[in-house]
C-alpha positions in Angstrom: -3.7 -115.6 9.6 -3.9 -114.3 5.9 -2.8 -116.6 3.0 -2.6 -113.8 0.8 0.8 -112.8 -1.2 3.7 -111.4 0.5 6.3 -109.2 -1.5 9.7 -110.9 -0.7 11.5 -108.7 1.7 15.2 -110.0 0.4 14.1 -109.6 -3.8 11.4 -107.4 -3.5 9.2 -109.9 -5.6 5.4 -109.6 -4.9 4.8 -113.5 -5.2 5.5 -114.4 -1.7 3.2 -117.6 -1.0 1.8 -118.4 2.5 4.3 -121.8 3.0 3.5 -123.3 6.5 2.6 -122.0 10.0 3.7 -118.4 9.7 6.1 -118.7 7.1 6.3 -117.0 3.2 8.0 -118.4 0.8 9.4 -116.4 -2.7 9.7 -118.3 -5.9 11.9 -115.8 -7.4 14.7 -116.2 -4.7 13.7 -119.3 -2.8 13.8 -116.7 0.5 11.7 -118.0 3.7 10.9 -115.4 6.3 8.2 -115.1 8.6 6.3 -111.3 8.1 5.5 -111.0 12.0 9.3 -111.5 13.0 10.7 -107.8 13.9 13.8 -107.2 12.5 16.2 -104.6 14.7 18.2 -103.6 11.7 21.6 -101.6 13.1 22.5 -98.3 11.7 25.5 -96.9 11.9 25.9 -93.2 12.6 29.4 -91.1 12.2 29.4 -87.6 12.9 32.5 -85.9 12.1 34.0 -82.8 14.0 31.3 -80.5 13.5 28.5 -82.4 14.4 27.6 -83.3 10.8 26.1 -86.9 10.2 28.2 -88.5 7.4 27.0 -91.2 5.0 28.8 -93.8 2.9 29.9 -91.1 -0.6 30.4 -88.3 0.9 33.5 -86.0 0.3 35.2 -85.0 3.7 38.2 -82.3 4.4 41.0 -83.3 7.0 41.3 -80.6 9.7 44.8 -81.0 10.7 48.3 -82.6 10.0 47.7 -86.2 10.2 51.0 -88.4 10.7 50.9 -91.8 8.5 52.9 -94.6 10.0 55.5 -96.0 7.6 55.4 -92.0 5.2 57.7 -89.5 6.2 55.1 -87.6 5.0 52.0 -86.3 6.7 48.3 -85.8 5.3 48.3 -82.2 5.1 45.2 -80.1 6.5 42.9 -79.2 4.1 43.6 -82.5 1.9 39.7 -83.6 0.5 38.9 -87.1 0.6 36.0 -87.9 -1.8 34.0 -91.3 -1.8 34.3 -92.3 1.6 32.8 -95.6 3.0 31.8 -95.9 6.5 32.8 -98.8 9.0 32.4 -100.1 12.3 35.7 -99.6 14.8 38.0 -97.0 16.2 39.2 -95.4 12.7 35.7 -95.6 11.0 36.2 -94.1 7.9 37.6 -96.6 4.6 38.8 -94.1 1.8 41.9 -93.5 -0.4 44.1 -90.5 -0.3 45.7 -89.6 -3.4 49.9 -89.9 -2.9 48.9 -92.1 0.1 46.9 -95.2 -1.2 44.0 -96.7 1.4 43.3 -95.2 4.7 41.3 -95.7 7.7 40.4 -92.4 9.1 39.1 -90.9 12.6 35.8 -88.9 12.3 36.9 -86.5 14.9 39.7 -85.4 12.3 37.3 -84.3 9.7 34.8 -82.1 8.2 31.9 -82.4 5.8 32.5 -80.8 2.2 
């Protein structure tokens, strides 16, 4: 067991102290963590209709007429959403359309830009 310093892995401060019995402590953050625990972190993949992996900022292009409840109006195919953010669920893209406000989109009903 090594009492050496630890960096922090919530601040990213390098003065992580050896506390007690497997366990670092930060100063800068008052954090506790043990370093041996393994940490499954989720990641969360979208795809849209192409195949295309998406990330949170990216700039998408609706494929086809979308129908908006409550708008007598649809989305219109070709309409480019920029600054998306990605979310868990169904509809798991957070954006807003210009004329429309905030939507939740479907994946399957867009393209990369």
């Amino acid at each position: 067991m090594s009492e050496t310093m630890k960096a922090c892995p919530q601040c990213d401060s390098p003065y992580g102290y050896f506390l007690k019995e497997e366990c670092y402590a930060c100063p800068e953050c008052s954090h506790e963590w043990n370093p041996d625990a393994i940490v499954e972190a989720t990641v969360l993949i979208v795809k849209d209709s192409n195949g295309n992996i998406l990330v949170d900022g990216d700039s998408v292009i609706v494929i086809k007429d979308l129908a908006v409840k409550g708008s007598s109006s649809p989305i219109k195919g070709g309409t480019k959403v920029k600054c998306i953010r990605l979310s868990e669920g169904d509809h798991n893209i957070s954006c807003k359309i210009q004329g429309f406000g905030a939507m939740a989109l479907k994946s399957e009903f867009v393209r990369k830009a």
